[in-house]
N, C-alpha and C positions, 0 to 999 in steps of 0.2 A: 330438474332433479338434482340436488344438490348430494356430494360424493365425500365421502369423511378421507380423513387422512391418511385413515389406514388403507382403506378401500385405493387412495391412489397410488401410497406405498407401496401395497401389493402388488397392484397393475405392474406398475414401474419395476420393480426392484424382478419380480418374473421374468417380463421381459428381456431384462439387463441382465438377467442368470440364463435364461436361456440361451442368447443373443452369444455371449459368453464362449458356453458351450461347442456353439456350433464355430464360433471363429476360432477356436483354440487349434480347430486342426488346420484352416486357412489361412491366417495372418500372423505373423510374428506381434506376439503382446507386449508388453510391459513386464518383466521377470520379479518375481516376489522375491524379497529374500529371506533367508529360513528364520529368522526373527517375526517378519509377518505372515511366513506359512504355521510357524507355532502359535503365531495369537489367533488365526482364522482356526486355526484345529483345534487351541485352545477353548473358542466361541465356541465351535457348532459341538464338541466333544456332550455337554448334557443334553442337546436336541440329535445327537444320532444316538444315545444313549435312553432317551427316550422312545426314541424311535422303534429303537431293537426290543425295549423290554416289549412293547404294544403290539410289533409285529410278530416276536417270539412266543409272549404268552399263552397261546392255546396248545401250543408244541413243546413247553417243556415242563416239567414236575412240579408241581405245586409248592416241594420240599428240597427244590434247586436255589441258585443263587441268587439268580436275579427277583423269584419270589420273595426270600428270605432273607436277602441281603443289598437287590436293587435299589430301592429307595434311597438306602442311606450312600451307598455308593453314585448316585446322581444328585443327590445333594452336596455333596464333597466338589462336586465338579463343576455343577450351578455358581457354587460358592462362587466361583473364580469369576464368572461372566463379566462383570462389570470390572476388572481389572485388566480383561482382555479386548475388551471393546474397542477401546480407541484406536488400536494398531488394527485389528481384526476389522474394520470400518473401513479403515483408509487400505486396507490391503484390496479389501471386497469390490470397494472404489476402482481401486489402481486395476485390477483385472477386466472390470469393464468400461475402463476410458478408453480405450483402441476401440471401440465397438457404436457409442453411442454418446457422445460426449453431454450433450444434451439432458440424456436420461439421468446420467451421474450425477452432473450439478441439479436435479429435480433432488433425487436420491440425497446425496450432501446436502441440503438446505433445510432436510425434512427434519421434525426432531427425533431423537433417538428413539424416542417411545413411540412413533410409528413404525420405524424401521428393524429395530429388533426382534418384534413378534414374529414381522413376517418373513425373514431369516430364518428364524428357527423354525418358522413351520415348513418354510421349502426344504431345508435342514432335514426334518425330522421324516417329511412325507418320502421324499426322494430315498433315504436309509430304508423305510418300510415298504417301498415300491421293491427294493433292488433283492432283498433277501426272499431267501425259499426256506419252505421250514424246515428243508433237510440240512439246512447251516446251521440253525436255533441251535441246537446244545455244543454244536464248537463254538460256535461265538459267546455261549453261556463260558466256556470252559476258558474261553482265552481272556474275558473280562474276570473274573475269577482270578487266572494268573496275575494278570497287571493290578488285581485291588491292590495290594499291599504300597502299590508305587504312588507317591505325591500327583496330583494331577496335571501338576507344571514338569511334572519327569516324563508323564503318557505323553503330554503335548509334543515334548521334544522327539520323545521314540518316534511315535508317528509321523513327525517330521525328516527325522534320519530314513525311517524306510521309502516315504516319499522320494527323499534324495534319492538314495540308494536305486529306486526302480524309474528315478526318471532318464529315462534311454529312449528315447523317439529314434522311430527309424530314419534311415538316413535321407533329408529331405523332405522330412517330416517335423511339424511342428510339434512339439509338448501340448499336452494335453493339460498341463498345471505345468505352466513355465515358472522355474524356481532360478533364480540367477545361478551361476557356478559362480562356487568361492575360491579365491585365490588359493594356488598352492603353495 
């Protein structure tokens, strides 16, 4: 049975997000710094965005924002994708080399066009797993807030609040370990 690229990107890149996952609260990782937490937030920012409009959709007004203004507002932020990639890759990487060294260098070798669909779909599914549709019209309401802001400004905010709530308990490893910046 012969297995296409994507088919092993998938495998691959799952596992290594899962894998991820569960070491972040066991192993000391590899700390991102807020330059590659904004290109990863950067990337996945139109596949959670995607994400929300699909899982929101049956839960909010037909004559609401994301109906009547979504689109254009994820396309704005798509735009950016391939500016953000490169760092957004090698961050993605760096998170799960503590995990599976192996898998990464598979991951790394692959070309980009296997690897980014399936990012985004993990991306996209995981944002539409996590919400309930009694969040839909606050999340309509704070996406709305943030349109007006460039997409590379979202990126950064949600990197600052990142910072800002990353507080692991004590003897507890970060769950998205972000380096601390010099004071």
């Amino acid at each position: 049975m012969k297995i296409s690229r994507f088919a092993l990107a998938a495998s691959a890149g799952l596992a290594l997000f899962q894998s991820q996952l569960a070491q972040a609260a066991t192993a000391p990782a590899s700390c991102l710094s807020e330059a590659e937490v904004t290109a990863l937030v950067g990337y996945a920012l139109p596949a959670v965005i995607g994400g929300t409009m699909k899982s929101c959709k049956p839960h909010l007004a037909t004559n609401g924002y994301f109906a009547t203004r979504g689109t254009e507002f994820l396309g704005r932020y798509a735009a950016r994708k391939d500016a953000t990639w490169p760092m957004a890759k090698a961050a993605f990487l760096k998170l799960g080399s503590t995990k599976d060294s192996k898998m990464v260098d598979t991951i790394a070798n692959m070309p980009d066009e296997a690897v980014q669909p399936f990012v985004e779909g993990i991306v996209s599914e995981m944002v539409g797993s996590e919400i309930k549709s009694g969040q839909c019209t606050a999340i309509e309401r704070g996406v709305r807030l943030l349109s007006p802001l460039p997409p590379e400004n979202t990126a950064e905010l949600v990197t600052f609040v990142l910072v800002l709530s990353d507080k692991p308990k004590s003897g507890k490893a970060s769950s998205f370990p972000i380096c601390k910046t010099a004071a």
